[in-house]
N, C-alpha and C positions, 0 to 999 in steps of 0.2 A: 501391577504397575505398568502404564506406558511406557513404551520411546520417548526420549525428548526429541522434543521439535526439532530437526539441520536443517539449515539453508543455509545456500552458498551465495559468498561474498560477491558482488560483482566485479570490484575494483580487481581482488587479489586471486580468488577463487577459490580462496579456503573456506572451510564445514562451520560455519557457527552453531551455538548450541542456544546463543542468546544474540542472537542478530540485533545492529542499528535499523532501524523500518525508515524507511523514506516513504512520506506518500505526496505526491503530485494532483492536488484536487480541484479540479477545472471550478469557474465560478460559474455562478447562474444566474438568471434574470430573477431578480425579489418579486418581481409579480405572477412568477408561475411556479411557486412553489404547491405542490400540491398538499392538502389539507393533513393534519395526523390524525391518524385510524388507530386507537390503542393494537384492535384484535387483526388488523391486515396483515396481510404477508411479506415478510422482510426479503430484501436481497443485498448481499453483499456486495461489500462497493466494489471488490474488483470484478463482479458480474457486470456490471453495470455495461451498457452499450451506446454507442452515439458520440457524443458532444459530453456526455455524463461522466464516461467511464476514469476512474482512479489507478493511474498508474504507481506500483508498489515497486521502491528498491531496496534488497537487504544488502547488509555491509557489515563488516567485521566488528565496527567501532566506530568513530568518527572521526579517526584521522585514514580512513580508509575510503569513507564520505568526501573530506576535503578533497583526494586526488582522484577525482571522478569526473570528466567530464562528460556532462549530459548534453543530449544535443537537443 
């Protein structure tokens, strides 16, 4: 058996075992999406670098989410 998953809350900064995920996913131009390659090589979106990249917040819950201010 693994570990489960922790991460910590932003708001509070307590261990969740089952975090709320926030993610922040910039838009893109529709005419430069690039083509789907079933067999190409994946990267995760929070790799992602530039203008791309996916910022990720965890949180307790979501009344933990409501008292967060993001700048």
């Amino acid at each position: 058996m693994s570990k489960p998953i922790r991460k910590k809350c932003r708001t509070c900064g307590k261990m969740a075992t089952n975090p709320y995920v926030y993610h922040i996913v910039p838009s893109r131009n529709p005419w430069n999406i690039p083509n789907y390659v079933k067999n190409a090589p994946r990267t995760d979106r929070v790799d992602l670098k530039g203008d791309l990249k996916v910022t990720v917040y965890n949180y307790c819950n979501q009344e933990c989410e409501g008292n967060d201010y993001r700048q």
